[in-house]
C-alpha positions as CSV (number, residue, x, y, z in Angstrom):
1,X,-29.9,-122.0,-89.4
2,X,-28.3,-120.4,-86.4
3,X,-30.0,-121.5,-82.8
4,X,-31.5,-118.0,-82.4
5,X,-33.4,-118.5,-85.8
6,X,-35.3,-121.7,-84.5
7,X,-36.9,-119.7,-81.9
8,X,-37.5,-116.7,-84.8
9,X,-38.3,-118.1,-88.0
10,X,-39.0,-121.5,-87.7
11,X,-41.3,-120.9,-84.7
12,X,-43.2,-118.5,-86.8
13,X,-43.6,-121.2,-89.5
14,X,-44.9,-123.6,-87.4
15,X,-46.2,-122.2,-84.6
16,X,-49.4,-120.5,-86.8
17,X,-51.7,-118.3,-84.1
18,X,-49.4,-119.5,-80.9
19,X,-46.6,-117.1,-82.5
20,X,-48.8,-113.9,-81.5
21,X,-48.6,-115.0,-78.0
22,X,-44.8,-116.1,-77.8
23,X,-43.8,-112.4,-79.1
24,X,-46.0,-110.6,-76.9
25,X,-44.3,-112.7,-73.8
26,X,-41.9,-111.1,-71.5
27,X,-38.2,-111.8,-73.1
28,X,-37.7,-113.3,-69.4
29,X,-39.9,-116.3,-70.3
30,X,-39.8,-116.4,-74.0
31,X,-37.0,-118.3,-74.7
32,X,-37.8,-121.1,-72.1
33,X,-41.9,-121.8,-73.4
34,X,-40.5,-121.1,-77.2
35,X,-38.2,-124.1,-77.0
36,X,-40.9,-126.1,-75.0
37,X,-42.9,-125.3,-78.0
38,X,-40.5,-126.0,-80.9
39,X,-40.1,-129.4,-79.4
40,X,-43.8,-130.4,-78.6
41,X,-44.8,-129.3,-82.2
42,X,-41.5,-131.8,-83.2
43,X,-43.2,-134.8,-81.1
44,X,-46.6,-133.8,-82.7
45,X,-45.2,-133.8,-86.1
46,X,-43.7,-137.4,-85.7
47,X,-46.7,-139.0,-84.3
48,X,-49.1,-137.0,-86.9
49,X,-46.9,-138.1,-90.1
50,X,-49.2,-141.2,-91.3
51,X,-47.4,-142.4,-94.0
52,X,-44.9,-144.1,-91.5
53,X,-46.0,-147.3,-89.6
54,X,-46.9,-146.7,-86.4
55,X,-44.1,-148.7,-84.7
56,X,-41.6,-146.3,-86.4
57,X,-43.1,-143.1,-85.3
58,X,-43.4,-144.4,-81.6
59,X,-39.8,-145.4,-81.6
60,X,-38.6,-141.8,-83.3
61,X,-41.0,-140.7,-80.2
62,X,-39.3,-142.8,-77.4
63,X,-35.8,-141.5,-79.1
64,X,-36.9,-138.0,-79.1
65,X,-38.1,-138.2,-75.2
66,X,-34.7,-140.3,-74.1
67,X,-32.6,-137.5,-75.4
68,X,-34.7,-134.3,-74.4
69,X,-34.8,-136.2,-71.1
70,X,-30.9,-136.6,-71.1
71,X,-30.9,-140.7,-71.2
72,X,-29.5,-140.6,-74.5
73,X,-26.7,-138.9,-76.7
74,X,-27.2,-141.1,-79.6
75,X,-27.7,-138.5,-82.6
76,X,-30.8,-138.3,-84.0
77,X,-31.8,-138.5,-87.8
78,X,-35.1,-138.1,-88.7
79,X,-34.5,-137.4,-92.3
80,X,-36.8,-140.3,-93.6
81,X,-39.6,-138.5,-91.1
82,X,-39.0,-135.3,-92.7
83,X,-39.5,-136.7,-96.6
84,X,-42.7,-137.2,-95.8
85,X,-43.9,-134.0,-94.7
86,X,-46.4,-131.9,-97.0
87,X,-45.5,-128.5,-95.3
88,X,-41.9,-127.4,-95.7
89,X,-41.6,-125.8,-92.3
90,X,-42.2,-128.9,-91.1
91,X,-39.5,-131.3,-93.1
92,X,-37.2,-128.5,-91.8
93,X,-38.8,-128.5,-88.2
94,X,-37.4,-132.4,-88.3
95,X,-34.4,-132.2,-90.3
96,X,-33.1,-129.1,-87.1
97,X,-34.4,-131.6,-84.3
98,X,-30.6,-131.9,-83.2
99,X,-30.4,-128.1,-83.1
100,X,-33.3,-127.8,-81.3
101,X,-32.2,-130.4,-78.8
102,X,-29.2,-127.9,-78.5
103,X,-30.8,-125.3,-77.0
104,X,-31.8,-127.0,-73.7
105,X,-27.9,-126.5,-73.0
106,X,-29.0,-123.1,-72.7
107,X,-31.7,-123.1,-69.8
108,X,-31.1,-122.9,-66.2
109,X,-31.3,-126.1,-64.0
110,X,-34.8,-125.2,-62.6
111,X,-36.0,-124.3,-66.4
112,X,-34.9,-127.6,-68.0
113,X,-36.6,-129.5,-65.2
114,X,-39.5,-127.8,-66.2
115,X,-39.0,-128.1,-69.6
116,X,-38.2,-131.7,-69.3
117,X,-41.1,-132.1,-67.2
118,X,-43.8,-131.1,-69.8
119,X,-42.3,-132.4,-73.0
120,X,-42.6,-135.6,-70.9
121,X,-46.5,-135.5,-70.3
122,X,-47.2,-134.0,-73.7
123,X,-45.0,-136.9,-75.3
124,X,-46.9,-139.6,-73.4
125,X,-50.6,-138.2,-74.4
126,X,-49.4,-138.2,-78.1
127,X,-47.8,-142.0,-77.6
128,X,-51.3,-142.9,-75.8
129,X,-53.1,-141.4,-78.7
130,X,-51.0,-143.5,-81.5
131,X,-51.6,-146.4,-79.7
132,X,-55.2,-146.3,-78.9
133,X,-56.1,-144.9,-82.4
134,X,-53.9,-147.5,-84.2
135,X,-56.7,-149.7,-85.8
136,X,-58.7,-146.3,-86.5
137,X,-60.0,-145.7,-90.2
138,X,-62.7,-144.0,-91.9
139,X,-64.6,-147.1,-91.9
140,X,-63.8,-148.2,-88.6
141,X,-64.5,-145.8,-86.0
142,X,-62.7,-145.9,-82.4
143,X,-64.4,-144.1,-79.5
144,X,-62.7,-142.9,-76.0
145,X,-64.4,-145.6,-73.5
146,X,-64.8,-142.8,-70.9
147,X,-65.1,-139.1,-69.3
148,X,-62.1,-140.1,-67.5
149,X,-60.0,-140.7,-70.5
150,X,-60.9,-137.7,-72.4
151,X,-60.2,-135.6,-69.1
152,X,-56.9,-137.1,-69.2
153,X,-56.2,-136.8,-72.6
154,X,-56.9,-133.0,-72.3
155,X,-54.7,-132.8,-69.3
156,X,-51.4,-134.7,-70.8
157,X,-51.6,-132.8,-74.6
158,X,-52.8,-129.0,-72.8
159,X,-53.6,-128.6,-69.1
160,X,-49.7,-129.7,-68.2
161,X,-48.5,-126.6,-70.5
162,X,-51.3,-124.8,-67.9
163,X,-49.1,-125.9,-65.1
164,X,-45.6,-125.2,-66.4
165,X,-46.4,-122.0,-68.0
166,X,-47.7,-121.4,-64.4
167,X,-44.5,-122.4,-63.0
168,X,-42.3,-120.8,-65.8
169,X,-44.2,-117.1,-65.1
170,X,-43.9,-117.5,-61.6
171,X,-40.5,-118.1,-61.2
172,X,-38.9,-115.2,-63.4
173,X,-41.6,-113.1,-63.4
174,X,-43.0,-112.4,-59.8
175,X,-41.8,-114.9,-57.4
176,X,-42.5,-113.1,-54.6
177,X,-46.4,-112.3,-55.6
178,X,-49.2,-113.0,-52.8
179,X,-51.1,-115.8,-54.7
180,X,-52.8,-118.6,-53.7
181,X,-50.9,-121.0,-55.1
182,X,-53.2,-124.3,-55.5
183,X,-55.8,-121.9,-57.0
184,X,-53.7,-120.7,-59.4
185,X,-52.1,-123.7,-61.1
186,X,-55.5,-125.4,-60.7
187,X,-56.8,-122.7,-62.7
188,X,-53.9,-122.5,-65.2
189,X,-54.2,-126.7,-66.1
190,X,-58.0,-126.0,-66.4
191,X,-57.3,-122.8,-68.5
192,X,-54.9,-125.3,-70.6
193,X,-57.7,-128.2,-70.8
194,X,-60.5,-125.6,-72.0
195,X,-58.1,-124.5,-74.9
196,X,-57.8,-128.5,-76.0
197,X,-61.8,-129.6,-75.5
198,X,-62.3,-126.5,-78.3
199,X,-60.0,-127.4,-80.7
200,X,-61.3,-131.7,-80.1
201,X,-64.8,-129.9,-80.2
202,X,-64.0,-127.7,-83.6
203,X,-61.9,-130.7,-85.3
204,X,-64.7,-133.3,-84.4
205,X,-65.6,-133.8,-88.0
206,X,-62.2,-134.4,-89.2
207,X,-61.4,-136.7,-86.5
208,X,-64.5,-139.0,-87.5
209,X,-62.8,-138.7,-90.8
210,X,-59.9,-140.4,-89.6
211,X,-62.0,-142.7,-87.6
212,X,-61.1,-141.1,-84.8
213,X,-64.1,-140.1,-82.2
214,X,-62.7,-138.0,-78.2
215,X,-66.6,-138.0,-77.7
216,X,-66.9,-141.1,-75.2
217,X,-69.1,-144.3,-75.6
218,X,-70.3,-144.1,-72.0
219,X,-72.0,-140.5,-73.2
220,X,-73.0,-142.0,-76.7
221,X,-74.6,-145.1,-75.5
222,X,-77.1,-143.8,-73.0
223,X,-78.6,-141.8,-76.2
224,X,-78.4,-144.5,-79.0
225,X,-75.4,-142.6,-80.8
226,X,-72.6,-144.4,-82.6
227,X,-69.6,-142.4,-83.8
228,X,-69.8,-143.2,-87.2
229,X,-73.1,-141.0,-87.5
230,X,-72.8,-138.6,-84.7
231,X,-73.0,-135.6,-87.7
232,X,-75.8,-136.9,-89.4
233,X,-79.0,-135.0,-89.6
234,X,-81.7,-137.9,-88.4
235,X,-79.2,-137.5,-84.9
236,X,-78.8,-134.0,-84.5
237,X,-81.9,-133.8,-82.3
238,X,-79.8,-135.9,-79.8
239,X,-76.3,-135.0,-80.1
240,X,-76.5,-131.1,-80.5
241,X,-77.7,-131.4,-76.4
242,X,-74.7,-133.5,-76.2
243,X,-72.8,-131.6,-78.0
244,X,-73.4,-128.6,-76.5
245,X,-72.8,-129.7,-72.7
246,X,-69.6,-130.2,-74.0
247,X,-69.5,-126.8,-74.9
248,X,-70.6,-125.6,-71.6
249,X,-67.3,-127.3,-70.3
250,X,-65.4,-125.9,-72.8
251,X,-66.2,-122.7,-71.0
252,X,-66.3,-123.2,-67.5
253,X,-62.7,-124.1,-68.1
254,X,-62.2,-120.7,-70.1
255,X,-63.7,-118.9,-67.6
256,X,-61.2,-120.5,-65.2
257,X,-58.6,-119.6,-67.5
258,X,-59.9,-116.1,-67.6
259,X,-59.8,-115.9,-63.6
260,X,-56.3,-116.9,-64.1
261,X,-55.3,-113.8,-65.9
262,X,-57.0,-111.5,-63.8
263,X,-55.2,-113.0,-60.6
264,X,-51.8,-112.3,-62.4
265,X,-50.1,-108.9,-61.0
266,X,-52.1,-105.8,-62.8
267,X,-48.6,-105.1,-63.9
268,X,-47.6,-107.8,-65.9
269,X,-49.2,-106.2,-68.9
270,X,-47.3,-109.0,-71.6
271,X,-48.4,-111.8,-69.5
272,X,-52.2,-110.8,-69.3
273,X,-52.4,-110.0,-73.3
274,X,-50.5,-113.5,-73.7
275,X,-53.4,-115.7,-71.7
276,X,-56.2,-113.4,-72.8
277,X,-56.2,-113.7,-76.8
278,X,-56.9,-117.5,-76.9
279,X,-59.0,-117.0,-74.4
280,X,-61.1,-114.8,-76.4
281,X,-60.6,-116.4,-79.7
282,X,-61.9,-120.1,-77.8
283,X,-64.9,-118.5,-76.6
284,X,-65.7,-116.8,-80.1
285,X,-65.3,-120.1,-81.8
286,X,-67.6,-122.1,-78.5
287,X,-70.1,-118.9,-79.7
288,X,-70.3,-120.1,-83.2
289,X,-70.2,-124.5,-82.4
290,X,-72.6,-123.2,-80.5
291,X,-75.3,-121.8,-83.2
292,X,-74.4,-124.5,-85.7
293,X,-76.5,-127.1,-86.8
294,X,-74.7,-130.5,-87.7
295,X,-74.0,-129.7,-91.3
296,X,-72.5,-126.6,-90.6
297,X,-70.0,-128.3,-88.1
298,X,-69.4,-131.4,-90.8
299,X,-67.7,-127.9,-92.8
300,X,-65.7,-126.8,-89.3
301,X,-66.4,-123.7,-87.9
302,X,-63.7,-121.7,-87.2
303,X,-62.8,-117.7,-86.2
304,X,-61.9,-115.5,-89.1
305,X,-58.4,-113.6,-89.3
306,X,-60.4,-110.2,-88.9
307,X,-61.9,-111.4,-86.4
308,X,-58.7,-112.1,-84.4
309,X,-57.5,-108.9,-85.3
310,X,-60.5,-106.8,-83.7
311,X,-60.4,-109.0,-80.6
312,X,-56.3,-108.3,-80.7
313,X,-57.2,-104.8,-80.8
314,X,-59.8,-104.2,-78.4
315,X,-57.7,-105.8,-75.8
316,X,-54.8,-103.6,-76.5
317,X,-56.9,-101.2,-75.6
318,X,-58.5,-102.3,-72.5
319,X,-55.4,-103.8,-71.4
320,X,-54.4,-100.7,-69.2
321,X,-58.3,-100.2,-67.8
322,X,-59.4,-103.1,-65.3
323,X,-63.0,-102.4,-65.5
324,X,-62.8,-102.4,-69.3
325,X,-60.5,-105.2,-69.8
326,X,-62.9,-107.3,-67.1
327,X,-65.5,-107.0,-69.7
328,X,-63.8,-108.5,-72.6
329,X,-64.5,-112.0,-71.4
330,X,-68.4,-112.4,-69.8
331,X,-68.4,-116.1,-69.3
332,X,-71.9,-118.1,-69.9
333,X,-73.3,-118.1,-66.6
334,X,-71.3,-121.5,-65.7
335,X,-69.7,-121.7,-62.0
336,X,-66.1,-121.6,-62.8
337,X,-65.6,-122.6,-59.0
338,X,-66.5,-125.7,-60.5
339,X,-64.3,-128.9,-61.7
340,X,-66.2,-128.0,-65.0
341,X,-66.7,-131.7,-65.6
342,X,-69.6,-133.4,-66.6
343,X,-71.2,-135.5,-64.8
């Protein structure tokens, strides 16, 4: 597969919705997030592959991180990683790590440093997941302790994409832009953490599945809720409250994210239709966590094709009309001035 085709093909085959975004991006920045994405989803598909001990994956992980970081030159061979892998895009996404790893030859100093940057946060949430998940089963549930952690969880695996797509835009895109600078990356790493609490929110029943609970103790406890029966129906009287303040910081974030892409230059047309559609698709799926009862969200809820498609088009259209396009995201009423955290 020639290097061009890993950030073609293969990125379509395992990027699933995020490849929408990547070809609607500028071709100034598209090469630069693409590869930051082909090698996150690499890191994510070593730490997710179960069938391998955990010490294994964690060295293939350190490995991985020594030689995108340029400590290492030691060739990689993740072959025995990529016999386990149920999808085929993903044995192949393993057995081309070495070719991906090539293409950081082909970014500028200031982009790899970037690059480098966030493969290193992303790499230590996944390692910090691993290890504080190792003993987790479905009979043997392990809860975050605290807000704190899941805030920082959030922040390594998403909001730190927030901050070097930030970054990334800036630099090739409109350096020389009046912004206000702190705002803006603030707004992007919220607009990054938002994206994450939806999909921890949405996959919650899977997780407990895996014994595997993002929701922490110190919000359980006060309530009487344990982890192991947070979806059963005798709870949801308590946790759907619960459950749905974490909602309401799912979209204080968005709506951060949202002020984000209006505060990017009217012009940048790509950019705006880039940060808008996950926007829109995480508030449609908050909108439907948000009218389920605890059985429906034991079957996860989740935002239909067509439904992407209609929110796809109406943007298109209301991409070139500011008082239109404005209205495409009405956020809940939450101050997004806000940290968005709970208290």
């Amino acid at each position: 597969m020639e290097h061009a085709e890993l950030l073609t093909r293969l990125l379509k085959q395992v990027s699933r919705s995020f490849y929408l975004t990547l070809r609607v991006l500028p071709r100034a920045i598209r090469p630069q997030i693409g590869l930051a994405y082909l090698l996150a989803r690499t890191t994510d598909t070593i730490a997710d592959t179960e069938l391998i001990p955990l010490e294994q994956r964690l060295e293939a992980l350190r490995k991985l991180w020594e030689r995108i970081l340029g400590l290492s030159s030691a060739p990689l061979n993740f072959d025995g990683l990529a016999q386990q892998q149920g999808a085929p895009a993903e044995k192949l996404l393993l057995e081309k790590t070495e070719a991906s790893l090539a293409l950081l030859q082909n970014l500028s100093p200031a982009d790899l440093k970037l690059v480098r940057e966030v493969l290193a946060t992303i790499t230590s949430g996944q390692e910090l997941d691993l290890q504080r998940f190792a003993d987790a089963a479905a009979k043997k549930t392990i809860a975050l302790e605290t807000a704190a952690e899941l805030d920082d969880y959030t922040f390594r695996v998403a909001g730190c994409v927030g901050e070097f797509w930030t970054k990334i835009c800036r630099a090739h895109l409109f350096p020389n832009a009046k912004l206000d600078e702190a705002q803006f990356i603030a707004d992007g790493i919220r607009f990054g953490k938002g994206l994450q609490l939806v999909n921890i929110l949405r996959d919650l029943p899977a997780d407990l599945k895996n014994g595997r609970c993002y929701l922490p103790l110190e919000k359980l406890e006060p309530l009487k809720l344990l982890p192991e029966t947070l979806l059963s129906p005798a709870n949801e009287q308590k946790f759907l409250p619960l459950f749905r303040d974490y909602l309401d910081q799912a979209e204080a974030h968005l709506a951060a994210g949202w002020r984000y892409t209006n505060t990017l230059p009217f012009g940048q047309f790509r950019l705006r239709l880039a940060c808008a559609w996950p926007i829109l698709i995480g508030a449609k799926t908050i909108a439907k966590l948000r009218a389920a009862n605890v059985i429906e969200l034991s079957q996860r809820v989740k935002v239909s094709r067509s439904e992407v498609r209609g929110m796809i088009f109406l943007s298109l259209l209301a991409c070139p009309l500011p008082a239109v396009w404005r209205k495409l995201y009405l956020p809940g009423g939450k101050a997004v001035d806000s940290g968005g955290n709970l208290a």
